[in-house]
PASEBA-1860 file (N, C-alpha, C; in nm, 3 decimals):
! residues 239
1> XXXXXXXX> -0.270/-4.477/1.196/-0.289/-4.456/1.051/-0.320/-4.311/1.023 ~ -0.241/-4.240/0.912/-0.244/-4.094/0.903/-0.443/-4.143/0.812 ~ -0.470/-4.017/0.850/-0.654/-3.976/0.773/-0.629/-3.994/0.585 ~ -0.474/-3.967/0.561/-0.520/-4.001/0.386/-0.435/-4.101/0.372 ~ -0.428/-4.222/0.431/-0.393/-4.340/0.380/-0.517/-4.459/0.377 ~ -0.650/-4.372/0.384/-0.777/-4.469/0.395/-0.874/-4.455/0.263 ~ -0.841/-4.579/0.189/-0.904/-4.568/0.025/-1.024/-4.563/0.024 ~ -1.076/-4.465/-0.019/-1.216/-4.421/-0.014/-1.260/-4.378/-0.171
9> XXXXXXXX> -1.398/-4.368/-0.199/-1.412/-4.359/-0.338/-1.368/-4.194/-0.385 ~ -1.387/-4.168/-0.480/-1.341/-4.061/-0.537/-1.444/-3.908/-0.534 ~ -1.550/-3.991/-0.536/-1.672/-3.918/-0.544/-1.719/-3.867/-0.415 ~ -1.647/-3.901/-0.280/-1.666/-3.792/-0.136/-1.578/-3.887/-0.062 ~ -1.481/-3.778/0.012/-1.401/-3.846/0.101/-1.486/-3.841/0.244 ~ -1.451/-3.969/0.311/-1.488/-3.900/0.440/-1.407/-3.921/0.586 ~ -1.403/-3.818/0.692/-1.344/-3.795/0.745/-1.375/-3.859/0.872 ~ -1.262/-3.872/0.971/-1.256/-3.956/1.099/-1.257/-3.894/1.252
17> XXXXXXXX> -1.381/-3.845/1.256/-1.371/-3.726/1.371/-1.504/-3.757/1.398 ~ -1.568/-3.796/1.612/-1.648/-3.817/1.576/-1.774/-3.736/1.643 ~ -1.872/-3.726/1.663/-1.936/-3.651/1.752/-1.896/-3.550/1.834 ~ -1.852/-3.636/1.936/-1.804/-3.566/2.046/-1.677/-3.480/2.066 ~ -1.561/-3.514/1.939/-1.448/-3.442/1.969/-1.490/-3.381/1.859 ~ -1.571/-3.326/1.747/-1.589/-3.256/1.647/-1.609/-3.091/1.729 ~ -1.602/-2.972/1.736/-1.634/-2.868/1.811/-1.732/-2.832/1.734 ~ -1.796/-2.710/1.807/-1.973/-2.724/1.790/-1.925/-2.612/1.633
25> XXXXXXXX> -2.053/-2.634/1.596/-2.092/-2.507/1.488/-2.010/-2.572/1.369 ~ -2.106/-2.512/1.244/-2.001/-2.553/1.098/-1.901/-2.537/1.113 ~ -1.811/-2.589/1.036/-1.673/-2.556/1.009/-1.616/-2.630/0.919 ~ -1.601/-2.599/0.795/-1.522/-2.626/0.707/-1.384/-2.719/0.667 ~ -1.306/-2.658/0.797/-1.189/-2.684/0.790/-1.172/-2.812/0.866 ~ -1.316/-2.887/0.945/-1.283/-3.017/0.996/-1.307/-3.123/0.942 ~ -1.270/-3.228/0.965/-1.319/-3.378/0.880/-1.420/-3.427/0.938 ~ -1.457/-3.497/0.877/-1.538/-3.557/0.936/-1.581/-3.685/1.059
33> XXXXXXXX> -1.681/-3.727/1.095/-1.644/-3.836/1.197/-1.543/-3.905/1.215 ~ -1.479/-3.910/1.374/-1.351/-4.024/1.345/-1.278/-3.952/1.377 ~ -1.139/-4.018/1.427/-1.006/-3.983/1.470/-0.895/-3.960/1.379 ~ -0.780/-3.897/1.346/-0.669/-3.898/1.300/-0.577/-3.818/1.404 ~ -0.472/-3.863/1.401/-0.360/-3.864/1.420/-0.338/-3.664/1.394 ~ -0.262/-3.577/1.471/-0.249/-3.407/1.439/-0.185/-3.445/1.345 ~ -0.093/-3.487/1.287/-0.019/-3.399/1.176/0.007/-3.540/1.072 ~ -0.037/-3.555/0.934/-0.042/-3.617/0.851/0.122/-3.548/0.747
41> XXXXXXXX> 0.213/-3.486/0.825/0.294/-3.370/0.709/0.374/-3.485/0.688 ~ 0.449/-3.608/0.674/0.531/-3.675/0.644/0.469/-3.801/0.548 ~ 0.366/-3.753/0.523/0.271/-3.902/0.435/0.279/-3.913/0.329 ~ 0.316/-3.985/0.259/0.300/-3.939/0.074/0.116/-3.944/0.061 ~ 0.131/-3.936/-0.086/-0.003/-3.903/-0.119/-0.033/-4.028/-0.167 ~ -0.159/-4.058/-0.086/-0.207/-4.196/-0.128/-0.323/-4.202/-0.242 ~ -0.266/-4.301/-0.339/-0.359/-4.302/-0.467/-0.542/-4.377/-0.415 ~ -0.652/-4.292/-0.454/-0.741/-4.373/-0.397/-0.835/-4.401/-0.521
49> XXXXXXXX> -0.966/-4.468/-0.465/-1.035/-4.557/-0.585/-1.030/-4.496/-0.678 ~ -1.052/-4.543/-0.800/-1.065/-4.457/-0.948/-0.975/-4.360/-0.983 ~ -0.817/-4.404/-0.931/-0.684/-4.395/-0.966/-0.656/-4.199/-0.937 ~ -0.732/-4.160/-0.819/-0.764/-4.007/-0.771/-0.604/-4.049/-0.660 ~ -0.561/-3.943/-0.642/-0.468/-3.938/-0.491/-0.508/-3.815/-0.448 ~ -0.438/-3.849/-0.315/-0.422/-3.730/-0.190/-0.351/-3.599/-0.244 ~ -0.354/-3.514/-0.185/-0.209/-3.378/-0.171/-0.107/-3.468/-0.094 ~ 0.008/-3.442/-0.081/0.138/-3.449/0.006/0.050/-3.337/0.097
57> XXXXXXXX> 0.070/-3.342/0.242/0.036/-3.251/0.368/0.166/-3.205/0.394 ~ 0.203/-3.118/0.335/0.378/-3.011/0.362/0.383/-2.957/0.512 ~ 0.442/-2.944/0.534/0.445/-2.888/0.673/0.413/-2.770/0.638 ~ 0.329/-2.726/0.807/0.293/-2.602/0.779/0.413/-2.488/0.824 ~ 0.433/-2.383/0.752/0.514/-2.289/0.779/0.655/-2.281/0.686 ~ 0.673/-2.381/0.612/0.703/-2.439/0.510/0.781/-2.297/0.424 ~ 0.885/-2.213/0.395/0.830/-2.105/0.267/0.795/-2.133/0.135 ~ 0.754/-2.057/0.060/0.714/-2.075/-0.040/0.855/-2.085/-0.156
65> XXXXXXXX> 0.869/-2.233/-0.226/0.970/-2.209/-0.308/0.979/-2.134/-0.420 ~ 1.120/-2.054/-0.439/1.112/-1.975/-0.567/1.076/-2.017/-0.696 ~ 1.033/-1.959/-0.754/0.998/-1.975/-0.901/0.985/-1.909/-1.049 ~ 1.016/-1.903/-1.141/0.983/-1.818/-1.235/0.949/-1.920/-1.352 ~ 0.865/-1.895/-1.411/0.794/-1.951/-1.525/0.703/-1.875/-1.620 ~ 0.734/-1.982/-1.770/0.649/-1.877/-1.883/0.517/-1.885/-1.841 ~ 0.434/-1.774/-1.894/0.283/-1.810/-1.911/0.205/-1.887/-2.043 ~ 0.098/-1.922/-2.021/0.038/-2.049/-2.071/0.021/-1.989/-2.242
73> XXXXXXXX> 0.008/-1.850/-2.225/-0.039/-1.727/-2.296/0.046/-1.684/-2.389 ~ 0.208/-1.706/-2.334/0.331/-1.648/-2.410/0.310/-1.488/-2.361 ~ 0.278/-1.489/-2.275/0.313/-1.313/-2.224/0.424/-1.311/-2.159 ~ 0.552/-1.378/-2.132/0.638/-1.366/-2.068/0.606/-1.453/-1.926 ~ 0.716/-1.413/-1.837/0.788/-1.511/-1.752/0.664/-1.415/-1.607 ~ 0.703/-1.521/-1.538/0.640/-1.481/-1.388/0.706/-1.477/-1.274 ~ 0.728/-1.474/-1.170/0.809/-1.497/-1.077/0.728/-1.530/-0.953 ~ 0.791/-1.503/-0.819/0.752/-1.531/-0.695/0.709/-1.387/-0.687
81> XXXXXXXX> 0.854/-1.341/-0.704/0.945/-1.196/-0.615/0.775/-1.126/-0.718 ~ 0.717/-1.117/-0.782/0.579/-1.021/-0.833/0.511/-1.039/-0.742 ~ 0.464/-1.099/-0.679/0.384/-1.091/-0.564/0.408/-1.078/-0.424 ~ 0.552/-1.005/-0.415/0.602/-0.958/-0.309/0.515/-0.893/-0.208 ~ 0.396/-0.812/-0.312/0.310/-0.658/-0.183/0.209/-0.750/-0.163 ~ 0.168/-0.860/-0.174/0.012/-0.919/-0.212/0.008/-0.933/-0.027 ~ -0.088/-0.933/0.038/-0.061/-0.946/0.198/-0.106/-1.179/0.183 ~ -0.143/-1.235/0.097/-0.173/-1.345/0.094/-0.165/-1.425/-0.080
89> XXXXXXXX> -0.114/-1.519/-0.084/-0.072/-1.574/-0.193/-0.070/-1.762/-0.248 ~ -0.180/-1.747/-0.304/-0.231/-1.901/-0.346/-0.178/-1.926/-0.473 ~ -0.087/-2.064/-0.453/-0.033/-2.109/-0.544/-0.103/-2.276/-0.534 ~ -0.160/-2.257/-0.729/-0.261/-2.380/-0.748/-0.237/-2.462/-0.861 ~ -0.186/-2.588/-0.832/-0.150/-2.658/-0.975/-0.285/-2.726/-1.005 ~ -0.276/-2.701/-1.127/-0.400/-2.766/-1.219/-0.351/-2.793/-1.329 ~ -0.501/-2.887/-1.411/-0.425/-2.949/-1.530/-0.628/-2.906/-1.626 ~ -0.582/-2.957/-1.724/-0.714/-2.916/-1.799/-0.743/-3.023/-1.819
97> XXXXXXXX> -0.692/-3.121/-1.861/-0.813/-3.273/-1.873/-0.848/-3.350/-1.740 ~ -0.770/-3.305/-1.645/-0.830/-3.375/-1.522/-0.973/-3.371/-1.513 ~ -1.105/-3.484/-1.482/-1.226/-3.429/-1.388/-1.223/-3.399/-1.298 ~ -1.169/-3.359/-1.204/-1.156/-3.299/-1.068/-1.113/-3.164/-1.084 ~ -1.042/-3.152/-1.160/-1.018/-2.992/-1.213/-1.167/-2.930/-1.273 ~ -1.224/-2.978/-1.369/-1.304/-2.952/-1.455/-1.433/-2.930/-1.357 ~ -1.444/-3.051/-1.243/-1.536/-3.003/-1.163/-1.570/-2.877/-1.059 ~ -1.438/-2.797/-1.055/-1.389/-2.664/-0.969/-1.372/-2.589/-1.056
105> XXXXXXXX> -1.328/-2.593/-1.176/-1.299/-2.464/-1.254/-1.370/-2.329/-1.234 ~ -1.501/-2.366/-1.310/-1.542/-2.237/-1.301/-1.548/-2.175/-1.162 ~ -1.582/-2.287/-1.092/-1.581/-2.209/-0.919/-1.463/-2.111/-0.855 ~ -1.395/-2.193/-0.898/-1.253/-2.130/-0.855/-1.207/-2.041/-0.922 ~ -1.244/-1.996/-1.057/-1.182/-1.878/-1.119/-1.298/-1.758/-1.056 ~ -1.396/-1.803/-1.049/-1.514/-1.670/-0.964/-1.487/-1.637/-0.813 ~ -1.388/-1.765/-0.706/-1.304/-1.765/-0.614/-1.232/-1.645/-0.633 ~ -1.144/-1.666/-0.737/-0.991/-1.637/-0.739/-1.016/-1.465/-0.785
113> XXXXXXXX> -1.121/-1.415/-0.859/-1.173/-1.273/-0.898/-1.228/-1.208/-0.766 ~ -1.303/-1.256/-0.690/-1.374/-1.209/-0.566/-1.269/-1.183/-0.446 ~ -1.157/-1.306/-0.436/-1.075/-1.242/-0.366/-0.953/-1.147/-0.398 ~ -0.939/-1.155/-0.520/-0.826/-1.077/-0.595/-0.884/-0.886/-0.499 ~ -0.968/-0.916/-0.484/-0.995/-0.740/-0.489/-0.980/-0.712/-0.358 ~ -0.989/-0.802/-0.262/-0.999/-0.801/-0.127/-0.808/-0.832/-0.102 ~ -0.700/-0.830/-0.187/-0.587/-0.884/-0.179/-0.503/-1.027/-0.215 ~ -0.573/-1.138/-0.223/-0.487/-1.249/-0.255/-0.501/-1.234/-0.356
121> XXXXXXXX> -0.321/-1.295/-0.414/-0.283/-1.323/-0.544/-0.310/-1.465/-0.556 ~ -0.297/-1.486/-0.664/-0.329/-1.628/-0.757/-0.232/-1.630/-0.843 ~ -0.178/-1.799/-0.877/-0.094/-1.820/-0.965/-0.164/-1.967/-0.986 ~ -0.171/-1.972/-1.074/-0.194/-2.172/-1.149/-0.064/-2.183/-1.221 ~ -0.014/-2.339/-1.211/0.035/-2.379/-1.254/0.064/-2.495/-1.326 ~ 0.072/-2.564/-1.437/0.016/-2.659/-1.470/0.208/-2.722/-1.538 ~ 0.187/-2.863/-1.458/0.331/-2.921/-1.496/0.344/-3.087/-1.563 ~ 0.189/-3.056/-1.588/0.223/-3.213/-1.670/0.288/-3.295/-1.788
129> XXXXXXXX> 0.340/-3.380/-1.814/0.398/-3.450/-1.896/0.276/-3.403/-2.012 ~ 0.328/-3.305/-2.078/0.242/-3.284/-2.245/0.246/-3.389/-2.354 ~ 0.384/-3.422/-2.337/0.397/-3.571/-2.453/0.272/-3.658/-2.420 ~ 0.275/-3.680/-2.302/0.169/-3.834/-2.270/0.066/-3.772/-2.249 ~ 0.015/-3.618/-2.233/-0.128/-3.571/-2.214/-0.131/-3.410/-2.306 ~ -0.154/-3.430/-2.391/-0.170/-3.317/-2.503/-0.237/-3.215/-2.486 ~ -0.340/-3.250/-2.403/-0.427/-3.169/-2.378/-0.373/-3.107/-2.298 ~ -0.303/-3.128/-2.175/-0.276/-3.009/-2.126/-0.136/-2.912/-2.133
137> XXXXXXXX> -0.163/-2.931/-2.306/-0.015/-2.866/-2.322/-0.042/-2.665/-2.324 ~ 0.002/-2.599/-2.340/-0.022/-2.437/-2.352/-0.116/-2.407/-2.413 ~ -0.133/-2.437/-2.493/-0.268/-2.397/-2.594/-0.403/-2.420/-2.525 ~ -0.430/-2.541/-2.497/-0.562/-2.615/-2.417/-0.561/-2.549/-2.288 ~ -0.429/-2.487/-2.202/-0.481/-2.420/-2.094/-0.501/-2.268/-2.137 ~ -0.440/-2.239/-2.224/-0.513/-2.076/-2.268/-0.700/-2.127/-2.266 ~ -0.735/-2.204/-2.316/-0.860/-2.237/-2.368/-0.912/-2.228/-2.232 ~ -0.871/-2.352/-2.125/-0.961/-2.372/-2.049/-0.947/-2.257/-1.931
145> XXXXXXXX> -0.850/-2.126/-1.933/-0.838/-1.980/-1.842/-0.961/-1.968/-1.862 ~ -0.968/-1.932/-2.066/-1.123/-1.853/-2.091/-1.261/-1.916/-2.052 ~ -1.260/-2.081/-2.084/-1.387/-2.133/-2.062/-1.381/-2.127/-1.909 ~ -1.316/-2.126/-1.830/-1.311/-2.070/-1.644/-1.321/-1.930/-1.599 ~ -1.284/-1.855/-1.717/-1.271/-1.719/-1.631/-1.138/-1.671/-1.534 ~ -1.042/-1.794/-1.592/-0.901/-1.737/-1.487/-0.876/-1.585/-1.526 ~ -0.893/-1.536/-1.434/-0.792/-1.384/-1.465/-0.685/-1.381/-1.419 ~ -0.589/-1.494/-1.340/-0.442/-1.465/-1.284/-0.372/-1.562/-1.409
153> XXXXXXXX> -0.223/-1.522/-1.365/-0.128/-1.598/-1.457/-0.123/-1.765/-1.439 ~ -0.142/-1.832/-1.571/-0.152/-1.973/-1.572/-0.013/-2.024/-1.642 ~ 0.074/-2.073/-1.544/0.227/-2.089/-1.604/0.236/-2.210/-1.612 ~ 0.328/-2.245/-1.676/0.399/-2.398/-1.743/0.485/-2.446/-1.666 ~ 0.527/-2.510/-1.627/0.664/-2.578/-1.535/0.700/-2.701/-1.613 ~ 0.769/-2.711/-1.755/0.785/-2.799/-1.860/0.934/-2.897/-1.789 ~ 1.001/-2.870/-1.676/1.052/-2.910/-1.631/1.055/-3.010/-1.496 ~ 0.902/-2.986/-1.436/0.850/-3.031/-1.340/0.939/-2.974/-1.208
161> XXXXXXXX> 1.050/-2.914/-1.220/1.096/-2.882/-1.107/1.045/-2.782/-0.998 ~ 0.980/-2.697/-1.033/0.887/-2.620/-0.951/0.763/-2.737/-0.886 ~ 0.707/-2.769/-0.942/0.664/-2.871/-0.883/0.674/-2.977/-0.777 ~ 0.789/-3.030/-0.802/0.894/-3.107/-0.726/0.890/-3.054/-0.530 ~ 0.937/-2.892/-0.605/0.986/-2.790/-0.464/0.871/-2.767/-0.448 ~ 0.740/-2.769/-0.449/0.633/-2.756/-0.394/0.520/-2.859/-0.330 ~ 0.636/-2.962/-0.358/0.554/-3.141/-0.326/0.396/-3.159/-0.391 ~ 0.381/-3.109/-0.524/0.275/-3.075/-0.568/0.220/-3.248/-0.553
169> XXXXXXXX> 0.142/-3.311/-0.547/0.100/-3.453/-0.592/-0.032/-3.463/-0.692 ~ -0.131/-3.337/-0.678/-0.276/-3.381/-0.740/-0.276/-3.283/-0.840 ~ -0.367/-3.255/-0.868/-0.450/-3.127/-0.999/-0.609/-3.170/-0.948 ~ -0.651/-3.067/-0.840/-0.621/-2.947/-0.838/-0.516/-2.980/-0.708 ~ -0.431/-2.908/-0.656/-0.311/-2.908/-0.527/-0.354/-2.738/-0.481 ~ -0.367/-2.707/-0.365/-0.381/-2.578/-0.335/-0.286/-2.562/-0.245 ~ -0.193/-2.462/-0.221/-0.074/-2.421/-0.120/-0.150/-2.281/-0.083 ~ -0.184/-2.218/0.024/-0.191/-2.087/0.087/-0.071/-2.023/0.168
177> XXXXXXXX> -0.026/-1.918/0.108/0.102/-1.835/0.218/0.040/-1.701/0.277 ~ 0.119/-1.675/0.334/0.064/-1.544/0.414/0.168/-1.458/0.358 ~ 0.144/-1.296/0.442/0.254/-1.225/0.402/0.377/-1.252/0.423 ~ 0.452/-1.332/0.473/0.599/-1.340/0.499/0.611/-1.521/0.391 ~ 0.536/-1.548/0.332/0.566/-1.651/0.234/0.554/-1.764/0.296 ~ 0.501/-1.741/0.446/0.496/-1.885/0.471/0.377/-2.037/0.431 ~ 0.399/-2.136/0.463/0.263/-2.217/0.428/0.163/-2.233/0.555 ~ 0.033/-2.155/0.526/-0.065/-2.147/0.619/-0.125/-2.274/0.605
185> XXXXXXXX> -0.205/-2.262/0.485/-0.326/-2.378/0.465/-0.296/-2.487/0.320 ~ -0.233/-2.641/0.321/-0.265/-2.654/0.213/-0.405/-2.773/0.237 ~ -0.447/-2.815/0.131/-0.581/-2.921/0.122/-0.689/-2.823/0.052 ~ -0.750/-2.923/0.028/-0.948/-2.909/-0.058/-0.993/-2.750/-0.070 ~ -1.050/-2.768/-0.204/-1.141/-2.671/-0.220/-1.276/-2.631/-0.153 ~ -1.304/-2.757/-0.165/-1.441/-2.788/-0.049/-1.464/-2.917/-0.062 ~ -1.527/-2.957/-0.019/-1.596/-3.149/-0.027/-1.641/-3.206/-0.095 ~ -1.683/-3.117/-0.207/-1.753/-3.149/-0.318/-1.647/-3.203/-0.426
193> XXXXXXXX> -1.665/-3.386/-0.521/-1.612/-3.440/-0.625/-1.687/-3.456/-0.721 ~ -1.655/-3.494/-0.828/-1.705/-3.497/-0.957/-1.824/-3.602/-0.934 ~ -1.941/-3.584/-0.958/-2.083/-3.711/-0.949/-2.137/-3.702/-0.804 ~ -2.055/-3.627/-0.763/-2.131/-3.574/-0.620/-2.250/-3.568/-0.603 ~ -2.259/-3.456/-0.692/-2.381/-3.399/-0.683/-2.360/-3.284/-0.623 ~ -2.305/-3.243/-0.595/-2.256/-3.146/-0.521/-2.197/-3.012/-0.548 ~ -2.276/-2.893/-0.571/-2.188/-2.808/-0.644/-2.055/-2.740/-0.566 ~ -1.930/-2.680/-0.668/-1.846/-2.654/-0.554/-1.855/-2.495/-0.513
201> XXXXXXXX> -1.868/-2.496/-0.381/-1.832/-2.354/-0.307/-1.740/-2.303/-0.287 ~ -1.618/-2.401/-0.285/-1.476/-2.353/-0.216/-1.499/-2.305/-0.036 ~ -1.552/-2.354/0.000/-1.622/-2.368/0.107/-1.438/-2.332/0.235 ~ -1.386/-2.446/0.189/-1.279/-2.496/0.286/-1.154/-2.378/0.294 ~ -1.179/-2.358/0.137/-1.049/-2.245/0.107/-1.059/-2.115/0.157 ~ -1.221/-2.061/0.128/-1.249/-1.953/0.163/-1.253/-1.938/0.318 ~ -1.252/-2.016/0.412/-1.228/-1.998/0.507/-1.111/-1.982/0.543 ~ -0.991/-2.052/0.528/-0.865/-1.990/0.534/-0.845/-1.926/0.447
209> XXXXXXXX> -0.846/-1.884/0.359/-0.820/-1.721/0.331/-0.899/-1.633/0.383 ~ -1.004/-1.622/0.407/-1.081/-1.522/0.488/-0.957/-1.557/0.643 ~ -0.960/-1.625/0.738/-0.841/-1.622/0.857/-0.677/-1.544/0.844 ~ -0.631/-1.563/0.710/-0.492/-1.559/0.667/-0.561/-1.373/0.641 ~ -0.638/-1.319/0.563/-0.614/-1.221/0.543/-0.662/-1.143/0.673 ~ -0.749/-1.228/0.774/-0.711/-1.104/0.914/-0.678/-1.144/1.004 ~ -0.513/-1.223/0.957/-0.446/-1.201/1.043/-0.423/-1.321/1.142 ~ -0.497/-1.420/1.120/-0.531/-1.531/1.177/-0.469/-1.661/1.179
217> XXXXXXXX> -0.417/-1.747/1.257/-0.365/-1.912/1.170/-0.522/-1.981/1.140 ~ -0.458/-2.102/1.026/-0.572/-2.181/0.956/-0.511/-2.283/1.100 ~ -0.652/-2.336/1.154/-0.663/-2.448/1.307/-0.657/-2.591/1.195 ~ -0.563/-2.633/1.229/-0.603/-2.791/1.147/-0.678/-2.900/1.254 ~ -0.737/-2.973/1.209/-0.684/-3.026/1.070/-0.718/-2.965/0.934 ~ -0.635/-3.003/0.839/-0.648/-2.942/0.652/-0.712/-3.061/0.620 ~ -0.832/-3.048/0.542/-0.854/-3.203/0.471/-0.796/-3.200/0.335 ~ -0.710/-3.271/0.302/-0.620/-3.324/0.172/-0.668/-3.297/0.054
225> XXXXXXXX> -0.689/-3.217/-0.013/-0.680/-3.219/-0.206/-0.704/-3.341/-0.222 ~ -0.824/-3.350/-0.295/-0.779/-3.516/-0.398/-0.819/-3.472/-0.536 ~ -0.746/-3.516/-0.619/-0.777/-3.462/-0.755/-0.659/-3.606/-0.910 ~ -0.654/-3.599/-0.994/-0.539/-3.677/-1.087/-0.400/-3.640/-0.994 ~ -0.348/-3.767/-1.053/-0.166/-3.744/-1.038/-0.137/-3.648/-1.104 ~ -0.028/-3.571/-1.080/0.109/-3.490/-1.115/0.103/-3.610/-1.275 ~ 0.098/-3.561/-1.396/0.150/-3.683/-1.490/0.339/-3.626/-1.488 ~ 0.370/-3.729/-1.448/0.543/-3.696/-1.368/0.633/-3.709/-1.542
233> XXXXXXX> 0.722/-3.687/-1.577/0.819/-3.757/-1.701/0.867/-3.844/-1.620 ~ 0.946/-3.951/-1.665/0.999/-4.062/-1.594/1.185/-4.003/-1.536 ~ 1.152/-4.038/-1.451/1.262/-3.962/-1.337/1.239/-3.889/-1.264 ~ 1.119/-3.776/-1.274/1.076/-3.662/-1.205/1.002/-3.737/-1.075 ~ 0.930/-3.837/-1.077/0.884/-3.871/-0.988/0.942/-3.852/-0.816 ~ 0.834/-3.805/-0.743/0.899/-3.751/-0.603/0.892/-3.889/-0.571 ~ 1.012/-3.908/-0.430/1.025/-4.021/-0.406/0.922/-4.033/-0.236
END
């Protein structure tokens, strides 16, 4: 059994790694007690209690698919090819009414400023069905940049097809590339869910990006994103 096909509540996942094969000292990037299986990359994303799912686990090394999209802002279009010089490049779908978003926001936009200066780029992207969720149509994510503090570009994918090519499944979904565009690290911000109790650090991320920018591979296991569905239009749905 892959580690995210085990329905667990929403409010802390926990992981299957146990004592003895765990390696010594913190570390972020491992699960917890218990066994899984190395590579979860062929799993869909399993929906768990209180209607939360997994990330899709992409293979790692994966490139990053092309893209160009408006901003949330109406400042014009974005691309990939702009972040050509960046030596590291996080691409993050989010949505604004999600709670799992709402519970990282601010964290992650004070993330996404602290490492901006040290080199990684940031892109959000938000591709949900606006008809069936209003809120997160352009307007409401201009709102929720400012009430977060995003300073990178927050783009639209009104087509879901960028999405699609990025096997996005949750909000929040995190993808990490390195300089040659490949996929280093995707999964969690940190461990912390909404009623936790728990404030978020970005604990998990900042460690692979701190690895990716010197130079380093992210050691998996990745523990999985859990956050809302992709709200898909009908057809878009990945199969």
């Amino acid at each position: 059994m892959c580690h995210q096909d085990v329905l667990e509540s929403p409010i802390r996942m926990v992981g299957r790694f146990s004592a003895a094969t765990r390696p010594p000292g913190p570390d972020p990037l491992w699960a917890r007690p218990g066994k899984r299986p190395r590579s979860c990359e062929n799993a869909k994303p399993t929906r768990l209690l209180g209607m939360a799912v997994n990330s899709f686990m992409v293979p790692l090394g994966t490139p990053a698919p092309d893209f160009s999209l408006p901003r949330a802002d109406g400042g014009g279009e974005v691309a990939l090819k702009d972040f050509a010089d960046a030596p590291a490049l996080l691409v993050v779908f989010l949505s604004n009414h999600c709670p799992y978003v709402k519970h990282v926001e601010s964290a992650f936009g004070k993330f996404a400023s602290e490492y901006a200066a040290r080199g990684l780029a940031t892109v959000a992207i938000c591709a949900n069905d606006v008809t069936n969720y209003p809120d997160d149509a352009a307007p409401r994510l201009v709102e929720q940049a400012a009430r977060a503090g995003f300073t990178f570009p927050y783009l639209v994918d009104q087509s879901q097809q960028v999405a699609r090519a990025y096997r996005a499944a949750c909000t929040p979904d995190f993808f990490l590339y390195d300089s040659a565009r490949r996929l280093v690290y995707r999964g969690q911000f940190d461990d912390s869910r909404p009623s936790s109790g728990t404030a978020p650090t970005g604990a998990s991320l900042r460690a692979a990006v701190d690895l990716v920018l010197a130079g380093e591979p992210v050691p998996e296991p990745h523990h999985p994103s859990v956050g809302c569905s992709i709200k898909w239009k009908p057809g878009n749905e990945p199969e």
